[in-house]
KOLKOLKE-44901 format. One record per atom (N, C-alpha, C): atom name; residue number from 1; z negated, y negated, x negated. Coordinates in nm, 2 decimals. Atoms other than C-alpha are relative to their C-alpha. Example, Ala and Ser with C-alpha at 12.3 -4.5 7.8 and 13.67 -1.06 7.14 Angstrom:
# KOLKOLKE-44901
padren atomo N; num 1; z 0.00; y 0.12; x -0.09
padren atomo CA; num 1; z -0.78; y 0.45; x -1.23
padren atomo C; num 1; z 0.00; y -0.12; x -0.09
padren atomo N; num 2; z 0.00; y 0.11; x 0.09
padren atomo CA; num 2; z -0.71; y 0.11; x -1.37
padren atomo C; num 2; z -0.08; y -0.11; x 0.08
END
This chain:
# KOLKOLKE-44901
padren atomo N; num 1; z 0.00; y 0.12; x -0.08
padren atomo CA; num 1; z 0.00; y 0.00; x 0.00
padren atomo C; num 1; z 0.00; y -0.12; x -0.09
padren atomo N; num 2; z 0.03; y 0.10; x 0.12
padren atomo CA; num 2; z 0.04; y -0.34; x -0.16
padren atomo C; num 2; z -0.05; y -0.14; x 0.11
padren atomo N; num 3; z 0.04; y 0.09; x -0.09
padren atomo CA; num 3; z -0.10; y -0.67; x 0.02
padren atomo C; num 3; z 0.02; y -0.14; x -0.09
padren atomo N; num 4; z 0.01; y 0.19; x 0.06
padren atomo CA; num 4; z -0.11; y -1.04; x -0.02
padren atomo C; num 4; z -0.08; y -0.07; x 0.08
padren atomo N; num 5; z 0.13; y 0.08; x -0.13
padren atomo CA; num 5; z -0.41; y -1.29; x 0.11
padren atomo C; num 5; z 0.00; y -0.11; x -0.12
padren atomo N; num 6; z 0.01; y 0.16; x 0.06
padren atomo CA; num 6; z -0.49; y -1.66; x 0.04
padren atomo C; num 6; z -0.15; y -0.03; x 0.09
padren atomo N; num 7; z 0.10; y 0.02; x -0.05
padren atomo CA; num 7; z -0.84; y -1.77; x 0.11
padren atomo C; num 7; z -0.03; y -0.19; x -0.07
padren atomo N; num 8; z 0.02; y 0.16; x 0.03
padren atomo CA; num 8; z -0.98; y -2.13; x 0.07
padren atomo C; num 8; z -0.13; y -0.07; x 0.11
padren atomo N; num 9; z 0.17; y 0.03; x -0.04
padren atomo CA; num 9; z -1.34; y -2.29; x 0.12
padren atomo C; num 9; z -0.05; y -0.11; x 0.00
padren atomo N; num 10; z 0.02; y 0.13; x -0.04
padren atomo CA; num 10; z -1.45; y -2.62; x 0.23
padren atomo C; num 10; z -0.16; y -0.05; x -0.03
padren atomo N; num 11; z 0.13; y -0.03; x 0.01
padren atomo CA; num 11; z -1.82; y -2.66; x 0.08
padren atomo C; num 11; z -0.07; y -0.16; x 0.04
padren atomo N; num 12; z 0.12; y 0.14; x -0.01
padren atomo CA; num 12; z -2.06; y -2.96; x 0.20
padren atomo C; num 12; z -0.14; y 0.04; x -0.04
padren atomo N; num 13; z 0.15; y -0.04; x 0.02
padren atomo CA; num 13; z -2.36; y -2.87; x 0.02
padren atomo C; num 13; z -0.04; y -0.15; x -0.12
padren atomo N; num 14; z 0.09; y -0.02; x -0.17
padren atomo CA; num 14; z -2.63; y -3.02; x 0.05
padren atomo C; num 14; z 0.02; y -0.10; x 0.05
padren atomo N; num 15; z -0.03; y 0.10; x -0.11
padren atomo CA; num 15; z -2.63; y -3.25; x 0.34
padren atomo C; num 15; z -0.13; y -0.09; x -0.10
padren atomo N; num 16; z 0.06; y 0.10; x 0.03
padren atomo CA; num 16; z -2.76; y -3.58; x 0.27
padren atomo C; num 16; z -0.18; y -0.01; x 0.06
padren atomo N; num 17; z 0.12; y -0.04; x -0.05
padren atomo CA; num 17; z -3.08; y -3.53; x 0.50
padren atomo C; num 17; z -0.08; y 0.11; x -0.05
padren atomo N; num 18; z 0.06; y -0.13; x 0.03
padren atomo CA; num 18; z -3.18; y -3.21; x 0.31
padren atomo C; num 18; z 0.07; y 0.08; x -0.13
padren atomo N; num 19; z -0.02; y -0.06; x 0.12
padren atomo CA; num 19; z -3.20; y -3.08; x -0.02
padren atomo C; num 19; z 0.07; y 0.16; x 0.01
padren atomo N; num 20; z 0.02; y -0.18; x 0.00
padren atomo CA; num 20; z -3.19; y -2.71; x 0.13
padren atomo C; num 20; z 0.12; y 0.07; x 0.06
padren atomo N; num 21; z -0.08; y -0.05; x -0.06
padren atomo CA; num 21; z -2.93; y -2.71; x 0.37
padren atomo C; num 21; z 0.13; y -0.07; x 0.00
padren atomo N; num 22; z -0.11; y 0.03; x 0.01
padren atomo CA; num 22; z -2.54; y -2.73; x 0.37
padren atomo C; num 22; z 0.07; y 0.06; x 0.10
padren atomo N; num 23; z -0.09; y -0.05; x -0.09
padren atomo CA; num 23; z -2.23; y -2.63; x 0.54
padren atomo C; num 23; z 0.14; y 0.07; x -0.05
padren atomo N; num 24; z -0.11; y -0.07; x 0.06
padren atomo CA; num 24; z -1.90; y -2.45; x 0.51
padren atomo C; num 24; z 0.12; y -0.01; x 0.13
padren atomo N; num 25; z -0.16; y -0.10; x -0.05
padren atomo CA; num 25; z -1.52; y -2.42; x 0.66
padren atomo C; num 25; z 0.09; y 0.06; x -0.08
padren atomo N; num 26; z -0.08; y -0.07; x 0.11
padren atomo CA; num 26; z -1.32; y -2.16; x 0.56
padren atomo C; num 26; z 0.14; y 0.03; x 0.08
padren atomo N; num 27; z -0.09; y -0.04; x -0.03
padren atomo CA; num 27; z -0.98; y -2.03; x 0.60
padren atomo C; num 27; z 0.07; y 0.13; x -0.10
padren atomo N; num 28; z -0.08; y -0.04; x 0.02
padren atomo CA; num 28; z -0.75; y -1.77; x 0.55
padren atomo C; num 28; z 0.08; y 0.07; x 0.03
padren atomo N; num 29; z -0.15; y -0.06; x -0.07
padren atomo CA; num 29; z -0.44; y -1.54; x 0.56
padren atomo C; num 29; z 0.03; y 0.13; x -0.09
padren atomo N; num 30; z -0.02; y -0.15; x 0.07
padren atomo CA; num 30; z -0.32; y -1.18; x 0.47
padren atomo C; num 30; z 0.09; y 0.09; x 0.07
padren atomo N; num 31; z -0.06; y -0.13; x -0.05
padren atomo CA; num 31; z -0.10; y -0.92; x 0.52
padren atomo C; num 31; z 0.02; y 0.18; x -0.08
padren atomo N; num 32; z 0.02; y -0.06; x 0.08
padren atomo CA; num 32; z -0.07; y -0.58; x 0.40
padren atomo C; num 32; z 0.12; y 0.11; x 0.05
padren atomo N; num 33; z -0.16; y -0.08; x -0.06
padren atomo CA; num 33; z 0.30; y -0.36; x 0.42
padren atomo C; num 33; z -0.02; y 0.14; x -0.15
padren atomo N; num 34; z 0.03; y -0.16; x 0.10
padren atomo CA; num 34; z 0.32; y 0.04; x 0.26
padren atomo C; num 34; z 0.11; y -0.03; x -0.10
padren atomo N; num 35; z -0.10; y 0.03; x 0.09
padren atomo CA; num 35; z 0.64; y -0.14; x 0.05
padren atomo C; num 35; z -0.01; y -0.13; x 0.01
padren atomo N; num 36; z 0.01; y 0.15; x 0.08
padren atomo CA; num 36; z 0.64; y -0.46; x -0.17
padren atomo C; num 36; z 0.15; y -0.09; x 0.08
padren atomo N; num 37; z -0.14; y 0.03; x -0.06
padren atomo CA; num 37; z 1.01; y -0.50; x 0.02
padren atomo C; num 37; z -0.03; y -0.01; x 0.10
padren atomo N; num 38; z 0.04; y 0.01; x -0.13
padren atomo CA; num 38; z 0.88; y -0.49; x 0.35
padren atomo C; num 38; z -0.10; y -0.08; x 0.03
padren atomo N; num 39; z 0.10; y 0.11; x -0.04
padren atomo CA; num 39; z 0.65; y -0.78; x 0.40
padren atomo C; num 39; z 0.10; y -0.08; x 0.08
padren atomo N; num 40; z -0.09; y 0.14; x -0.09
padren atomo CA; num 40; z 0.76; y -1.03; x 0.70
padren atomo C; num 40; z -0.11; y -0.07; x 0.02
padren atomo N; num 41; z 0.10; y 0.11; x -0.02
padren atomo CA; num 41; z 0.61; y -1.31; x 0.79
padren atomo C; num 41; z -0.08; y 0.00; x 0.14
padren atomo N; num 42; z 0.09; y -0.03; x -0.17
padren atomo CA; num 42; z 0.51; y -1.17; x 1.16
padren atomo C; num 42; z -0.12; y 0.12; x -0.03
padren atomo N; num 43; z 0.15; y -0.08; x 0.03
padren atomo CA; num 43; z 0.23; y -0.94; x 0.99
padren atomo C; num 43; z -0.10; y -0.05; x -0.06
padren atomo N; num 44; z 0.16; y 0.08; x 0.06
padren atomo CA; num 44; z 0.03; y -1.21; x 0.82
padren atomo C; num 44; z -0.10; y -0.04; x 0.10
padren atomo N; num 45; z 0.10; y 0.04; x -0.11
padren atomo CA; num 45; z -0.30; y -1.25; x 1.01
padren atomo C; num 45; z -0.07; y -0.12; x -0.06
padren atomo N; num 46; z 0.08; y 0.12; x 0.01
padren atomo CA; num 46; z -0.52; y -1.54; x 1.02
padren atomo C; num 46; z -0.13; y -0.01; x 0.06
padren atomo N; num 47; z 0.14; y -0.03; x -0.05
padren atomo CA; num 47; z -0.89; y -1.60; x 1.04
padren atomo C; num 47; z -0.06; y -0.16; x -0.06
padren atomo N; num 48; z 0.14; y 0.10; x 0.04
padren atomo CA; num 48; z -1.14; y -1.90; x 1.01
padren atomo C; num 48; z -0.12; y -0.01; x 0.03
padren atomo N; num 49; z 0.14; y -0.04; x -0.10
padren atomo CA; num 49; z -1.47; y -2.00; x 1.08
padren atomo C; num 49; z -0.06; y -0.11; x -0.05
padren atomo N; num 50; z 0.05; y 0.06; x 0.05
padren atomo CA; num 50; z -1.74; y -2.19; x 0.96
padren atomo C; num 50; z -0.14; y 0.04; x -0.02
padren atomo N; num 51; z 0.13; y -0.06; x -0.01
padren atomo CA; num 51; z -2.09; y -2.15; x 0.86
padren atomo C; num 51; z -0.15; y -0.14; x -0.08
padren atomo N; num 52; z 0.14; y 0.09; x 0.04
padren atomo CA; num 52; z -2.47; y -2.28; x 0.72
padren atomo C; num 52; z -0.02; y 0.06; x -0.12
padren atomo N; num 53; z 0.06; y -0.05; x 0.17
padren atomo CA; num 53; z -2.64; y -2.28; x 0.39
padren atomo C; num 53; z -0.12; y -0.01; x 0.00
padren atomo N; num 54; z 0.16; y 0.08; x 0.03
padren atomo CA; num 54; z -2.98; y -2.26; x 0.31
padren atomo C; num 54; z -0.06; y 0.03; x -0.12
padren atomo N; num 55; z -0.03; y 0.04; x 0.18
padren atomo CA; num 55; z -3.06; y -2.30; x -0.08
padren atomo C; num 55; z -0.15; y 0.09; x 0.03
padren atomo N; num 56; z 0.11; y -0.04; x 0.02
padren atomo CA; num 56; z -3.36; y -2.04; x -0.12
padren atomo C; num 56; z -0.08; y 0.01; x -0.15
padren atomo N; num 57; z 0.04; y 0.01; x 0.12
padren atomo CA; num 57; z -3.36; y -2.02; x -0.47
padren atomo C; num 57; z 0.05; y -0.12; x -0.10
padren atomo N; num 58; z -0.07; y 0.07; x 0.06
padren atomo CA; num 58; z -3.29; y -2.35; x -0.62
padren atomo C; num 58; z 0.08; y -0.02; x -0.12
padren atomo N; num 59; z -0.03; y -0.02; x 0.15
padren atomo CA; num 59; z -3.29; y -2.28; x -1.00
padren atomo C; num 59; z 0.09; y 0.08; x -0.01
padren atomo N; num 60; z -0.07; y -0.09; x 0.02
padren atomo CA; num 60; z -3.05; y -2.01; x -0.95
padren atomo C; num 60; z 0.11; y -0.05; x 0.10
padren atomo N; num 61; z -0.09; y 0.05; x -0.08
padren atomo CA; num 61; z -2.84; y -2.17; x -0.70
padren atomo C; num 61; z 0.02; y 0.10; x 0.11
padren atomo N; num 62; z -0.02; y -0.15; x -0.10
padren atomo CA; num 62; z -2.89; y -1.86; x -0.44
padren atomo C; num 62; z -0.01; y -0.08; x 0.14
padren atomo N; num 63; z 0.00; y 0.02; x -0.13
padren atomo CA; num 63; z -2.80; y -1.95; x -0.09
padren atomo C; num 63; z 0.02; y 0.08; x 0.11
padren atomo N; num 64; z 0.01; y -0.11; x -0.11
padren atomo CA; num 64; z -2.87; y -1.74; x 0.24
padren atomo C; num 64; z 0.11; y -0.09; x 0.10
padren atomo N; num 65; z -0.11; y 0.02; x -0.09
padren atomo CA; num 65; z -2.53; y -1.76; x 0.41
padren atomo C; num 65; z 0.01; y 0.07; x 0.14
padren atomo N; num 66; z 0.03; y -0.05; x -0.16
padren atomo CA; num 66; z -2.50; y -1.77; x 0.85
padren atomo C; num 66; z 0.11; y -0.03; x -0.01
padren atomo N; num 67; z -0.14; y 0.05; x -0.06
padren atomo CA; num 67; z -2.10; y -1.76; x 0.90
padren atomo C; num 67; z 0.06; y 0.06; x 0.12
padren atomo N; num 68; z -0.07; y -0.04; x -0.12
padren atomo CA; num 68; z -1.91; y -1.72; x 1.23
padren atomo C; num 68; z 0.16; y 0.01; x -0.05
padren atomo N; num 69; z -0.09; y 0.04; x 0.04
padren atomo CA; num 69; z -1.57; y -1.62; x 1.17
padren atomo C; num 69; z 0.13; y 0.04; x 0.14
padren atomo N; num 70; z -0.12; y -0.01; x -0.14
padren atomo CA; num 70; z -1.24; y -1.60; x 1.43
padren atomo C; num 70; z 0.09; y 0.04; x -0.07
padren atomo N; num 71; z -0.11; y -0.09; x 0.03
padren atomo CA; num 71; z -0.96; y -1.36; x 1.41
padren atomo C; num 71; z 0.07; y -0.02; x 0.13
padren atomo N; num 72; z -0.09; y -0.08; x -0.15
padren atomo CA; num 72; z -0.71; y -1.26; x 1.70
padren atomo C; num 72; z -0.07; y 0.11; x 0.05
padren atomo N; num 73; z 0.12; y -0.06; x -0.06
padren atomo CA; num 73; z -0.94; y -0.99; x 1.75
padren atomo C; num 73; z -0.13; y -0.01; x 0.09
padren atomo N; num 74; z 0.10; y 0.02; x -0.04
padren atomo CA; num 74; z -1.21; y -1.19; x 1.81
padren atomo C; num 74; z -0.16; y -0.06; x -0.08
padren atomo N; num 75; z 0.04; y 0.09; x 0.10
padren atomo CA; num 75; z -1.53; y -1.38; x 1.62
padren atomo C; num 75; z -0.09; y 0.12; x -0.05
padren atomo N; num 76; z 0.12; y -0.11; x 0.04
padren atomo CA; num 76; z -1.78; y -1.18; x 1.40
padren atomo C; num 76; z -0.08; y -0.13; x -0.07
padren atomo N; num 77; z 0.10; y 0.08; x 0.06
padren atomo CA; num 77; z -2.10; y -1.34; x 1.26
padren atomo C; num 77; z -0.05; y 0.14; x -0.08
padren atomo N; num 78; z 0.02; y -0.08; x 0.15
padren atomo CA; num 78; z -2.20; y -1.26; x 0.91
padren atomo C; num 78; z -0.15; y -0.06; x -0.05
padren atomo N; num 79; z 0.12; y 0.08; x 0.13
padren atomo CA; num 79; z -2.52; y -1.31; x 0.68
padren atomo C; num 79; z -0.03; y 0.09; x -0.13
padren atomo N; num 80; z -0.04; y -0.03; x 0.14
padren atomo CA; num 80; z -2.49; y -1.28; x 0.34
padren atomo C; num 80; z -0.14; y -0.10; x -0.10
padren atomo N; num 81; z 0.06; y 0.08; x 0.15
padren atomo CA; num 81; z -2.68; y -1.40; x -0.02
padren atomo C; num 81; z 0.05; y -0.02; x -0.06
padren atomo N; num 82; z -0.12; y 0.06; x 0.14
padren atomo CA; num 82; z -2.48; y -1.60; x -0.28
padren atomo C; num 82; z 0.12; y -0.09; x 0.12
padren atomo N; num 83; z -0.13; y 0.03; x -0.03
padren atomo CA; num 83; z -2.17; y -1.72; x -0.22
padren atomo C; num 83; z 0.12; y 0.12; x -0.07
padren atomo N; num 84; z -0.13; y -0.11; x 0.00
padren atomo CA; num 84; z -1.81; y -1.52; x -0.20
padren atomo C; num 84; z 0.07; y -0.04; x -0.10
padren atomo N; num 85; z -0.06; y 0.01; x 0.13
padren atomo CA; num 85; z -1.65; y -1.68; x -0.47
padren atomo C; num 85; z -0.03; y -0.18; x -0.06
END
């Protein structure tokens, strides 16, 4: 199988009112075809979302991430430690 995706992250950390907390929009796109010759542009999917930060460990920069995200499928909510990249 071979694929192609494009991701991209919109960071507001931290908000002016709060050392602790920030925000996030994100985007991106992907497709994935069983031949490198066979990719069209009607199989790329698309997803965004947005989410919250909250800085638990300052010195290390560790943030407990709350993201909602939207597909064509439908939205999922996520929670995570760190950041994705």
């Amino acid at each position: 199988r071979n694929h192609i995706a494009g991701q991209a992250e919109y960071r507001l950390l931290p908000f002016n009112f709060s050392k602790k907390f920030g925000a996030v929009l994100f985007a991106s796109a992907g497709a994935v075809s069983p031949e490198i010759d066979k990719f069209n542009m009607k199989q790329i999917r698309l997803a965004g979302g947005g989410g919250i930060r909250y800085l638990l460990f300052p010195k290390k920069d560790i943030f407990l991430r709350l993201d909602v995200g939207f597909t064509r499928e439908g939205p999922g909510l996520y929670i995570f430690t760190g950041e994705a990249f």
